[in-house]
Backbone bond lengths (Angstrom), bond angles and torsions (degrees), N, CA, C in turn:
res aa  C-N    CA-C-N  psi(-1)  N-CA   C-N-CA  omega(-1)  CA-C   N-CA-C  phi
1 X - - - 1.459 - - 1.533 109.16 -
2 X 1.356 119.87 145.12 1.485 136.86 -173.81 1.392 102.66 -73.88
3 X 1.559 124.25 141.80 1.315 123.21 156.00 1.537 106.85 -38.24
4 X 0.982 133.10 -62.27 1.478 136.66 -148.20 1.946 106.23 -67.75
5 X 1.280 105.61 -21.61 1.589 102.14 -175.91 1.486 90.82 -109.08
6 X 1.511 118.13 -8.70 1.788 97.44 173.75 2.328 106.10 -90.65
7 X 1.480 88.73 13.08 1.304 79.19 -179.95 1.367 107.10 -126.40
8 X 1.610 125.51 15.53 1.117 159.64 163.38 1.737 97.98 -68.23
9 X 1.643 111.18 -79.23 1.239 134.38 177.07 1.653 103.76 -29.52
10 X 1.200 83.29 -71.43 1.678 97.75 -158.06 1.630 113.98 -60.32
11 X 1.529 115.34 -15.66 0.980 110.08 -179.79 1.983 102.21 -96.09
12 X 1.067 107.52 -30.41 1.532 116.27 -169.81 1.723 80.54 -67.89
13 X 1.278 144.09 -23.84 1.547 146.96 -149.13 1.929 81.94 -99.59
14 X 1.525 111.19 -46.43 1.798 92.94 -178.51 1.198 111.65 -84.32
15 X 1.554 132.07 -33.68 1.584 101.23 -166.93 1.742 99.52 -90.45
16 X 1.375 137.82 11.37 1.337 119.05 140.14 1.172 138.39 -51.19
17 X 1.728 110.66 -41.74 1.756 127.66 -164.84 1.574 92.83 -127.01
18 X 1.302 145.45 28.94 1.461 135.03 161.63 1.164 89.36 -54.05
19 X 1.743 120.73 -87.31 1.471 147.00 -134.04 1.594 102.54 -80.44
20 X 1.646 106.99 -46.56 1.394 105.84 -154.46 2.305 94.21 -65.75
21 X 1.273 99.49 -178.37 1.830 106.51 -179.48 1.942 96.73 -100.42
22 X 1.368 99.40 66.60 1.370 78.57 171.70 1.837 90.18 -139.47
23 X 1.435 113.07 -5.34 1.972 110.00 168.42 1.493 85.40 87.94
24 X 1.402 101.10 94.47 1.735 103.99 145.73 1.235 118.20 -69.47
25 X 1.043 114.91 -18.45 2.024 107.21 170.69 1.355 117.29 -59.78
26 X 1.079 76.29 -69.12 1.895 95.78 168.03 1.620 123.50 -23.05
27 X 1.435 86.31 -55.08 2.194 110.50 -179.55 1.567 101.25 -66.46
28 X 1.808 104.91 -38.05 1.365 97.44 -173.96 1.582 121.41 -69.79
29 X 1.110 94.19 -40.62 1.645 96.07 152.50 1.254 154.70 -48.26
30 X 1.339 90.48 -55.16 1.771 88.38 171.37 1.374 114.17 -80.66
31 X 2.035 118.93 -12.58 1.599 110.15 156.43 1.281 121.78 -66.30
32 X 1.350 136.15 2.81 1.172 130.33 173.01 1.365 106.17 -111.73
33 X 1.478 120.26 -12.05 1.446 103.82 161.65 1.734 127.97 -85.25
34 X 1.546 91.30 -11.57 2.123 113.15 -168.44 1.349 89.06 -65.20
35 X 1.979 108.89 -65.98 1.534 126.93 169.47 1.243 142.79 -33.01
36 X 1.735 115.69 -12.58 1.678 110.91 -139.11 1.011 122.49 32.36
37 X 1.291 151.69 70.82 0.967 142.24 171.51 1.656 101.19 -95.01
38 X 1.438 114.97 170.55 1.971 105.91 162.44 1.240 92.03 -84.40
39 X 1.202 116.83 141.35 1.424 135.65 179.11 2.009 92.63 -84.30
40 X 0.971 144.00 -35.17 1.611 157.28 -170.88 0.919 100.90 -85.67
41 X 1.296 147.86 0.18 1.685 148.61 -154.68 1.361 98.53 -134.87
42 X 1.314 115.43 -67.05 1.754 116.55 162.69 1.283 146.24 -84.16
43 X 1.651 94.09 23.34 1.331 110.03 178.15 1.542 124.30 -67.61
44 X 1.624 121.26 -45.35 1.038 119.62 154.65 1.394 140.08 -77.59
45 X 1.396 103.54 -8.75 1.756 111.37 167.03 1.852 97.35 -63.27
46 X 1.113 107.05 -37.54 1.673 103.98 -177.59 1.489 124.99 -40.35
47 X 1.506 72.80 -46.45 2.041 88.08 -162.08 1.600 104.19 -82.72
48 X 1.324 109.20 -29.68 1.748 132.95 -175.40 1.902 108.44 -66.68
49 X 0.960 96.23 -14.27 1.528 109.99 -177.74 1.445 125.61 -88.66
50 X 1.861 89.48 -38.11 1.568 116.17 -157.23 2.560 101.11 -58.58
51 X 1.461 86.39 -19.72 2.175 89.84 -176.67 1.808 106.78 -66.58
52 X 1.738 106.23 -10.06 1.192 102.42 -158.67 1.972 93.51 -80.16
53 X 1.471 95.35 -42.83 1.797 96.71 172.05 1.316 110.45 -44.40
54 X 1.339 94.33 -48.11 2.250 91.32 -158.73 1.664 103.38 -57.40
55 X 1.735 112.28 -35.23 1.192 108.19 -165.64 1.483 106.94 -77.29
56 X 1.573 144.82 5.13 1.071 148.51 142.93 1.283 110.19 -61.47
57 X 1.647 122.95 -32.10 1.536 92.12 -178.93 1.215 116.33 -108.75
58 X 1.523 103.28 27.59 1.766 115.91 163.68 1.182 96.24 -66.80
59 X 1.754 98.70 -80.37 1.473 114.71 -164.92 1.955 114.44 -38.71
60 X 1.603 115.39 -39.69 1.363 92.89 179.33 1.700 101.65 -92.14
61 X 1.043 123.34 4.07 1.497 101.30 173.01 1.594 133.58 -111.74
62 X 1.646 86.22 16.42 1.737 115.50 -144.68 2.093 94.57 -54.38
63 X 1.097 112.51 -27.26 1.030 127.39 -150.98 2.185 102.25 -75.86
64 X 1.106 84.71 -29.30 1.847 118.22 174.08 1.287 105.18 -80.60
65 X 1.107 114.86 -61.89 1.636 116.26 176.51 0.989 107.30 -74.98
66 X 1.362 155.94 2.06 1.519 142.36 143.29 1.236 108.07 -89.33
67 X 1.640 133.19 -25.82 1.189 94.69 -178.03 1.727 115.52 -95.78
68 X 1.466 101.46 5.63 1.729 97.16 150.28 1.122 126.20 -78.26
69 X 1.624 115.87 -43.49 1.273 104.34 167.43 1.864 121.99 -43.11
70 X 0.984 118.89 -57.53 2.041 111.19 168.76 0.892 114.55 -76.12
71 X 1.582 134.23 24.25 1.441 140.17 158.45 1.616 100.53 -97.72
72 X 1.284 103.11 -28.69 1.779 89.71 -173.68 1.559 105.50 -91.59
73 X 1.168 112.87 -12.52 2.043 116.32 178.61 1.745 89.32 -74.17
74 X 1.284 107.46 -22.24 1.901 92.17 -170.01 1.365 103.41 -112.53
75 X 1.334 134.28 18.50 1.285 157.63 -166.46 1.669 88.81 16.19
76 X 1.590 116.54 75.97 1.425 115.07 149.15 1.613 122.29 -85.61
77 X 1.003 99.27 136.11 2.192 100.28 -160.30 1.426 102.56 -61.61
78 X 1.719 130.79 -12.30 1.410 131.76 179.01 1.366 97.75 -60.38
79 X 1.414 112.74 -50.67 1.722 121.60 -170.51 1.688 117.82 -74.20
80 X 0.685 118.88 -35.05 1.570 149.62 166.65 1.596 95.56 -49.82
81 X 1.633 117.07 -69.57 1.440 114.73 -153.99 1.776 98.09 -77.22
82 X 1.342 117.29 -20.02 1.339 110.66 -167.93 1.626 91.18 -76.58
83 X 1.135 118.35 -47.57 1.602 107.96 -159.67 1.724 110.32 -83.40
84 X 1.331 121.08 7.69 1.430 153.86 177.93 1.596 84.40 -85.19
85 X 0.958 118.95 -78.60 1.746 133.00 -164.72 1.526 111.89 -55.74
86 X 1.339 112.98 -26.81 1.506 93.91 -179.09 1.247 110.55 -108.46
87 X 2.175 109.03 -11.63 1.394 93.46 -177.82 2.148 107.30 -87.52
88 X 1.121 109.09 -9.57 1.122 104.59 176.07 2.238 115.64 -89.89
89 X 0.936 98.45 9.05 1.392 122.44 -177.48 1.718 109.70 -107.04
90 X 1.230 114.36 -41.09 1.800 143.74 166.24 1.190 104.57 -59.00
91 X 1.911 132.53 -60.93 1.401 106.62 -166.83 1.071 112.00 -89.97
92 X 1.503 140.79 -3.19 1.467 104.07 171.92 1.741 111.12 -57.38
93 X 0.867 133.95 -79.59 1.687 130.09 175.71 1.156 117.79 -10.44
94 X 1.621 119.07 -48.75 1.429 117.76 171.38 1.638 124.64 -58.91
95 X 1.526 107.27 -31.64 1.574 124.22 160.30 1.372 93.20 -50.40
96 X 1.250 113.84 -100.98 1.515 138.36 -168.21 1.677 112.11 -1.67
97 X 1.767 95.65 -67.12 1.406 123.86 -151.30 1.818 93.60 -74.08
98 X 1.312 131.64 -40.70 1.098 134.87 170.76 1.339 108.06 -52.21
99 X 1.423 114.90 -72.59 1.532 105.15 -170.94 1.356 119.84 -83.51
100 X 1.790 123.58 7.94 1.661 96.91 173.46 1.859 86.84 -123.24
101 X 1.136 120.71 10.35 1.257 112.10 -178.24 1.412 129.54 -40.67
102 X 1.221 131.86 -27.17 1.545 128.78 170.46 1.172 100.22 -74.08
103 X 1.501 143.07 -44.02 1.468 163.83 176.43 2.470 98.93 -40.21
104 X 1.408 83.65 -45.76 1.308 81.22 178.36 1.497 134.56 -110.84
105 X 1.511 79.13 10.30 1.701 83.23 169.82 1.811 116.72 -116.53
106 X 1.625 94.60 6.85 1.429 103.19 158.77 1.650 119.61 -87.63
107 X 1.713 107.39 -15.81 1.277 98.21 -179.47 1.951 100.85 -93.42
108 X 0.864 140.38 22.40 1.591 160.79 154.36 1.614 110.28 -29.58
109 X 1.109 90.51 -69.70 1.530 119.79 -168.21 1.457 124.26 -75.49
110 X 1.693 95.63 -13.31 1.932 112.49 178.78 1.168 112.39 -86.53
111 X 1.393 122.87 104.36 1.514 115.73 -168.94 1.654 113.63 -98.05
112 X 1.589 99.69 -0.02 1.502 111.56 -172.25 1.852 103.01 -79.97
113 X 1.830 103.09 -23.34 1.198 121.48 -175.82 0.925 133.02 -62.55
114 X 1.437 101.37 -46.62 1.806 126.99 155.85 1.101 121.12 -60.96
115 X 1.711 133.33 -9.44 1.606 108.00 -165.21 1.515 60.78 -99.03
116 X 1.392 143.83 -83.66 1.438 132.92 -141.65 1.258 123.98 -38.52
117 X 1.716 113.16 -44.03 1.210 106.78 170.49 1.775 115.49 -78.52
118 X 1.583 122.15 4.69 1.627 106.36 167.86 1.592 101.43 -76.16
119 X 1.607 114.54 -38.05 1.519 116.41 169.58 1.258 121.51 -63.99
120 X 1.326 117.59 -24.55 1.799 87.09 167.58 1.095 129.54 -126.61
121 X 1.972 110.43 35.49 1.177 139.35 138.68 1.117 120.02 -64.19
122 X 1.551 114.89 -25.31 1.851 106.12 -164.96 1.545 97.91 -78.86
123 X 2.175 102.80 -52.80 1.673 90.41 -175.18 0.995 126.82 -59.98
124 X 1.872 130.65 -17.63 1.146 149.43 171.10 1.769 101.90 -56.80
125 X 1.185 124.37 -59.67 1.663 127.26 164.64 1.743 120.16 -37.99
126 X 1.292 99.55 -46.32 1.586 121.92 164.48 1.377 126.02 -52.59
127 X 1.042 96.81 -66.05 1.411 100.21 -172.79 1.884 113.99 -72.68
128 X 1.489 111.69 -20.57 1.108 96.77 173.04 1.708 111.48 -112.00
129 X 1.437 118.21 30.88 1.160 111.44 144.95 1.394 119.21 -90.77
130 X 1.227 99.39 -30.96 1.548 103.62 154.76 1.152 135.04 -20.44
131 X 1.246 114.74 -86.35 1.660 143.31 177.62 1.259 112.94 -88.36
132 X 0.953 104.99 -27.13 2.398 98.69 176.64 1.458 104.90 -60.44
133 X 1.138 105.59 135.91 2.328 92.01 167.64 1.475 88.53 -128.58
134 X 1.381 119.01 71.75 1.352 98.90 154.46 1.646 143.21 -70.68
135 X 0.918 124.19 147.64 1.672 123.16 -176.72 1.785 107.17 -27.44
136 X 1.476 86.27 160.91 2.029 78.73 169.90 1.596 99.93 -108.53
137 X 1.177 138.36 -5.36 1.553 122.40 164.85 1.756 85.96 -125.47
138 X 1.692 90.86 170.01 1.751 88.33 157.28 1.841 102.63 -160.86
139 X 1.040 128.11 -143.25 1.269 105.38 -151.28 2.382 100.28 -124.15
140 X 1.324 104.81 33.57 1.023 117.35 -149.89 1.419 151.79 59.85
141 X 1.394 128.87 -172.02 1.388 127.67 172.48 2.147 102.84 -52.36
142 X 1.150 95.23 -54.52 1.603 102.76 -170.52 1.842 110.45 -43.21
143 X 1.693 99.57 -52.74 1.501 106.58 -176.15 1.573 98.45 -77.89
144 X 1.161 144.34 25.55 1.369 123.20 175.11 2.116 95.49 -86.77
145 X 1.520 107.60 155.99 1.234 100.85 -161.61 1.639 97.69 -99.39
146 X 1.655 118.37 153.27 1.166 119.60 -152.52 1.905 101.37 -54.26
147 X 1.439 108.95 -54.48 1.387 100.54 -174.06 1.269 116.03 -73.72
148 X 1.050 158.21 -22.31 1.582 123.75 131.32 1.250 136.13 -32.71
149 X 1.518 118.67 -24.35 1.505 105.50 175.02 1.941 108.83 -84.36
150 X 1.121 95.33 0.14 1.692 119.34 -167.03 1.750 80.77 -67.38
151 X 1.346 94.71 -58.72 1.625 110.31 -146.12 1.448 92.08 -79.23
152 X 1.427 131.25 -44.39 1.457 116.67 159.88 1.792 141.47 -32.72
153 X 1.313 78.88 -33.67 1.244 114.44 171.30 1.630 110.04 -45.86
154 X 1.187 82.81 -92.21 1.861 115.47 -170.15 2.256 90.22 -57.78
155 X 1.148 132.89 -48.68 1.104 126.64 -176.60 2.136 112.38 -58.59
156 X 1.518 100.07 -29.07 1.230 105.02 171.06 1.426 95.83 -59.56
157 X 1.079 145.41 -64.04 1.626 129.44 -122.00 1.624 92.07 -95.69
158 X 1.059 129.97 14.82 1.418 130.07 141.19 1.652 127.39 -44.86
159 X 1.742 95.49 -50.78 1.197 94.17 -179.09 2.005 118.60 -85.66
160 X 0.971 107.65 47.09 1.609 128.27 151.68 1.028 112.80 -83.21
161 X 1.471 143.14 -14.45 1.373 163.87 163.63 1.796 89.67 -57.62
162 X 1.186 126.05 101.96 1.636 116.29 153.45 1.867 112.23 -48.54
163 X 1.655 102.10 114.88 1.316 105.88 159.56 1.691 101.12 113.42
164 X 1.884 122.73 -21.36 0.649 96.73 169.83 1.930 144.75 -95.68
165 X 1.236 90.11 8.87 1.706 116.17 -172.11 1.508 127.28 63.29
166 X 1.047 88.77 117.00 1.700 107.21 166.12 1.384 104.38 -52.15
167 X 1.376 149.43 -79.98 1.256 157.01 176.49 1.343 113.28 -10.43
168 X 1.992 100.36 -62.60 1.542 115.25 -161.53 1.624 98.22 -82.60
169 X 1.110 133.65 -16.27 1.533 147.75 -160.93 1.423 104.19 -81.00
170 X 1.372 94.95 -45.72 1.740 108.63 -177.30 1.213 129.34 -94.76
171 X 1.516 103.83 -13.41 1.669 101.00 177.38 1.700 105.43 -111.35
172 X 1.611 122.16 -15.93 0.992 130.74 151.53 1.258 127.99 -52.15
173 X 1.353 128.68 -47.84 1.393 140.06 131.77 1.248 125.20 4.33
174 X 1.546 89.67 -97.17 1.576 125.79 171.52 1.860 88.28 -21.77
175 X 1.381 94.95 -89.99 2.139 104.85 -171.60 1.521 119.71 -27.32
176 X 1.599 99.65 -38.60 1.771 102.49 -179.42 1.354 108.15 -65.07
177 X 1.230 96.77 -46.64 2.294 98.32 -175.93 1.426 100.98 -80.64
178 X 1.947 136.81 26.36 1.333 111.64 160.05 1.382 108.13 92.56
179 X 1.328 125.57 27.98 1.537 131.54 -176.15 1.443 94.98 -117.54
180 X 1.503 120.05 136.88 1.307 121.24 174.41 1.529 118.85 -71.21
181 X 1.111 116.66 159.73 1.700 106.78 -179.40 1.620 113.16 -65.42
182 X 1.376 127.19 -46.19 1.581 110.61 176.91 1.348 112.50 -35.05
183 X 1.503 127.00 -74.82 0.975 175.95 120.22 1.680 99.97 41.35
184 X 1.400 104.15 -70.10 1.643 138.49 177.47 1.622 100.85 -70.30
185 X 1.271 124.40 -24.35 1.357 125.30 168.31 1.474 116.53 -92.77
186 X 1.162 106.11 -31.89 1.590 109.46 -171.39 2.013 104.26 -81.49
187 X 1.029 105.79 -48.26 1.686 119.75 157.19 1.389 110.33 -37.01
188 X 1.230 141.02 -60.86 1.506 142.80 158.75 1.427 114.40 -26.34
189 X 1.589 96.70 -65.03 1.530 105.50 -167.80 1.642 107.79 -66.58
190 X 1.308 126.24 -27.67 1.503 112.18 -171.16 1.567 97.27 -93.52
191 X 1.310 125.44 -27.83 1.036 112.41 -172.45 1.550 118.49 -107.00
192 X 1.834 109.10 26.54 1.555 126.15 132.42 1.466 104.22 -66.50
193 X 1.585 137.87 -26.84 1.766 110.55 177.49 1.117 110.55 -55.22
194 X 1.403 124.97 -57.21 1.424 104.88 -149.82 1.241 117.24 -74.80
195 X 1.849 96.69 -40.81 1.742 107.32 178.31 1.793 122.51 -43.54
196 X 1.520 109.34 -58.91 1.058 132.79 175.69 2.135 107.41 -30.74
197 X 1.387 85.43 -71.97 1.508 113.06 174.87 1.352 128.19 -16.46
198 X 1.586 94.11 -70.51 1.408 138.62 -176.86 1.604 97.34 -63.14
199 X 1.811 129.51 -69.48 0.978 130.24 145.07 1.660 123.90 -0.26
200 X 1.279 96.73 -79.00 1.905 99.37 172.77 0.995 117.47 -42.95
201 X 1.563 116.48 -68.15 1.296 124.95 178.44 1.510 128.78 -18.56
202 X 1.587 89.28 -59.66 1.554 110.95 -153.61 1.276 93.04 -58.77
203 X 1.785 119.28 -43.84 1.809 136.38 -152.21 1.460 95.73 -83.22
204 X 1.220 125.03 -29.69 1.314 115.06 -167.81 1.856 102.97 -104.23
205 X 1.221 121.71 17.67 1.197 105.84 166.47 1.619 105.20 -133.73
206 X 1.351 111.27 14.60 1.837 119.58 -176.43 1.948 71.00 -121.31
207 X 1.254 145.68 -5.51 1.708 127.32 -175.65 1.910 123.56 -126.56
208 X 1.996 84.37 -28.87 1.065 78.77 -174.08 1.620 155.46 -115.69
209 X 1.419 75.85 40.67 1.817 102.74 157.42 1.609 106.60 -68.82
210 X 0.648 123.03 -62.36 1.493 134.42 -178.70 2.101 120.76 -38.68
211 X 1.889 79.41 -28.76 1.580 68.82 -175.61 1.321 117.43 -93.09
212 X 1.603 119.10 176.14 1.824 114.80 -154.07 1.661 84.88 -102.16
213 X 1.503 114.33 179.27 1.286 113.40 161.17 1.547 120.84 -60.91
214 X 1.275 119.32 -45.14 1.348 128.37 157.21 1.915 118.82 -20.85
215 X 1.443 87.47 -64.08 1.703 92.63 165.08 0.910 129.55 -52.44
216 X 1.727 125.90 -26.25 1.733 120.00 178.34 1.605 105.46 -89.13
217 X 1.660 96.29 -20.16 1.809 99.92 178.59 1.603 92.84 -64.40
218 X 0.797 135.35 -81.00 1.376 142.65 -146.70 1.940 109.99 -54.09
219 X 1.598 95.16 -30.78 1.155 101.98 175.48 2.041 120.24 -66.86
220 X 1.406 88.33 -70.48 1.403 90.41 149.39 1.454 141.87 -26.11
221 X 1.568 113.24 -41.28 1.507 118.25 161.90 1.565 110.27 -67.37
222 X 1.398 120.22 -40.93 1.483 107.58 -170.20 1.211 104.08 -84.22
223 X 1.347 141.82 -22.99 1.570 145.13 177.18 1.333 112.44 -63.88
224 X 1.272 114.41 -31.88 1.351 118.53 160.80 1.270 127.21 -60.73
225 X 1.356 106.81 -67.01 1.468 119.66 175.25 1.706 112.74 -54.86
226 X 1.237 118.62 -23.29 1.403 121.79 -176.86 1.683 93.67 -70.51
227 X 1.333 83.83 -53.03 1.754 92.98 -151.08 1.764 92.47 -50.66
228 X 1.499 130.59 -64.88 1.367 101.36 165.69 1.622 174.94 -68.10
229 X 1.682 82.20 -2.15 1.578 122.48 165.82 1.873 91.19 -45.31
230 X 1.619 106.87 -58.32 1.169 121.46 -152.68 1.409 133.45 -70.02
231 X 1.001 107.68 -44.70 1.304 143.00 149.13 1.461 118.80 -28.50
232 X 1.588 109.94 -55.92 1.968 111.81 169.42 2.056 103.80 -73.83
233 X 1.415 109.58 -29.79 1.365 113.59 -150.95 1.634 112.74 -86.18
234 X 1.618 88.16 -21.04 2.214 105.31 158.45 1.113 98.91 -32.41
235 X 1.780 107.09 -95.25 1.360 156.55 -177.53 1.274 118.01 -33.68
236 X 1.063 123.95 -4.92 1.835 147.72 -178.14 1.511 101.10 -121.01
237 X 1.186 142.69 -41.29 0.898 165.11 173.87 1.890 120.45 -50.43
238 X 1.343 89.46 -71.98 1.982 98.39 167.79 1.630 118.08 -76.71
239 X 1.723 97.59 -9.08 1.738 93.28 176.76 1.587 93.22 -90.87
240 X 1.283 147.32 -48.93 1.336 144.91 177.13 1.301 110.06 -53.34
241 X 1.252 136.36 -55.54 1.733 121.29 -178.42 1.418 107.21 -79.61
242 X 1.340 139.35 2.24 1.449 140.30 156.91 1.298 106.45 -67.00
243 X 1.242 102.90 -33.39 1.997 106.32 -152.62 1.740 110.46 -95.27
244 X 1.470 83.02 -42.34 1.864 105.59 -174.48 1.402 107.31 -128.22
245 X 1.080 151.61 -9.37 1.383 140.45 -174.04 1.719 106.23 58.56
246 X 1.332 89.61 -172.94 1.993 93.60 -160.65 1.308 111.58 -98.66
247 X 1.613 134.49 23.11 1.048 149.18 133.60 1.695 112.02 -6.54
248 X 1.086 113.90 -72.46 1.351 142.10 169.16 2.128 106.90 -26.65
249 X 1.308 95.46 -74.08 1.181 99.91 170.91 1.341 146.06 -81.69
250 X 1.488 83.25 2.72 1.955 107.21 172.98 1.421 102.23 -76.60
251 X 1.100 120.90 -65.78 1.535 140.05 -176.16 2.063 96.39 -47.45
252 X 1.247 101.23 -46.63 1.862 92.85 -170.67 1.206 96.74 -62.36
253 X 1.573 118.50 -61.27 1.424 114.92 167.93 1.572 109.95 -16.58
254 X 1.031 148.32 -146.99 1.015 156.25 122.50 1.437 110.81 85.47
255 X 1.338 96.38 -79.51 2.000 100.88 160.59 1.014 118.48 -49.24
256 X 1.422 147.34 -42.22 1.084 163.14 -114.79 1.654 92.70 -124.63
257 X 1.572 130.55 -68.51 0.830 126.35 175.85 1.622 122.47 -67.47
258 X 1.187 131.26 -33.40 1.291 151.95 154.52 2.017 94.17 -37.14
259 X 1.252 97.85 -74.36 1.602 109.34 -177.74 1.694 109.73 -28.32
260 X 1.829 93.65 -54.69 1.337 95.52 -164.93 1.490 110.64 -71.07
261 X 1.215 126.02 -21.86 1.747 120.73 -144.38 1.987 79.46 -103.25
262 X 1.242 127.78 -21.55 1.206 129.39 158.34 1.675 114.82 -30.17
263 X 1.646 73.96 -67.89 1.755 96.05 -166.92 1.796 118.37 -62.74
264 X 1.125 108.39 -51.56 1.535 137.13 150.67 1.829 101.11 -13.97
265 X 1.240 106.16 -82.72 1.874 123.17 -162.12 1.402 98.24 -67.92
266 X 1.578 123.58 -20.97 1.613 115.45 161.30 1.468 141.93 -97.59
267 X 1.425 81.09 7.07 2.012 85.49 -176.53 1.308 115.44 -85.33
């Protein structure tokens, strides 16, 4: 297979599993182990890709992010508390990711790591749809109260774990401390900008001397393709955990990782 359709894949592989709780890292991984791919070769096309998601949840939320943006020129506290909430929700990871970062980019490459943790993410998904009773509306990202977004925070940087998801980490979270699911989903998605971002950043200025022009071509193809994978897979996304909750994706979890560590012990 051609670079150019393994960066086709891999990106159609992130804007499916960016948002949803099932760890696009994770997916990205074990597609480069299903594939042969070098897992060391497309390691930073991975992360280099990841701005094409966020910029899907500009475009569908653009309307939110402007009207904070002229909430914060008029310093109304609605606008204020939202961007309060994600930046105090944002640095734990930035702690984290600084000081164990070599620590987590050796666990990258463990694909045996990811099926266990997609399995004991799913019963982890389970069990607290179970027992969580969060509200059925709540009062948005803005009204979430500072120490819960504290604790959102610190519950994200779990998913540095390959396989266990940022997405499912944070909106699972969110539900345990009493956050409604829109709410607990929509919180994920804005506060994938900065994380996401920051992420790139960091990889592409500790990588990207190194890469050829070829590499930004290739990148560019999957950022694209992510970015519209992503875009339908939002919007599919908040109508299914409204309707059914994440039941659904506990169970894929599960198979999926089960599937893989199958597949893994026989090759």
């Amino acid at each position: 297979m051609n670079d150019t359709w393994t960066a086709i894949i891999l990106g159609i592989v992130e804007g499916l599993t960016e948002f949803l709780p099932v760890s696009s890292t994770g997916h990205l991984i074990l597609a480069t182990e299903l594939l042969g791919f070098d897992q060391e070769e497309w390691e930073v096309f991975n992360i280099a890709i990841q701005p094409a998601a966020i910029m899907a949840i500009v475009v569908l939320y653009l309307r939110t992010f402007l009207d904070v943006a002229k909430g914060l020129f008029g310093l109304e506290q609605g606008a204020l508390n939202f961007v309060r909430n994600l930046l105090v929700a944002f640095f734990p990871a930035v702690l984290l990711g600084l000081a164990f970062g070599s620590a987590i980019e050796t666990m990258l490459g463990n694909a045996v790591l990811v099926c266990w943790t997609l399995i004991i993410g799913g019963f982890a998904i389970l069990a607290i749809e179970k027992w969580a009773n969060p509200p059925a509306t709540g009062p948005g990202v803005a009204g979430v109260p500072l120490r819960t977004a504290v604790l959102i925070g610190l519950v994200q940087c779990v998913a540095m774990i390959p396989g266990v998801s940022r997405s499912g980490a944070t909106i699972l979270g969110a539900m345990a401390f009493g956050v409604d699911r829109k709410t607990a989903a929509e919180f994920s998605f804005f506060l994938a900008v900065p994380t996401l971002s920051g992420a790139t950043v960091y990889q592409l200025a500790k990588h990207g001397a190194d890469l050829t022009p070829r590499d930004f071509e290739l990148i560019g193809i999957g950022s694209v393709v992510g970015f519209a994978v992503a875009l339908v897979v939002v919007k599919l996304f908040v109508e299914i955990i409204t309707r059914v909750g994440f039941g659904p994706f506990a169970w894929y979890r599960i198979i999926v990782g089960a599937a893989g560590l199958a597949w893994l012990s026989l090759r």
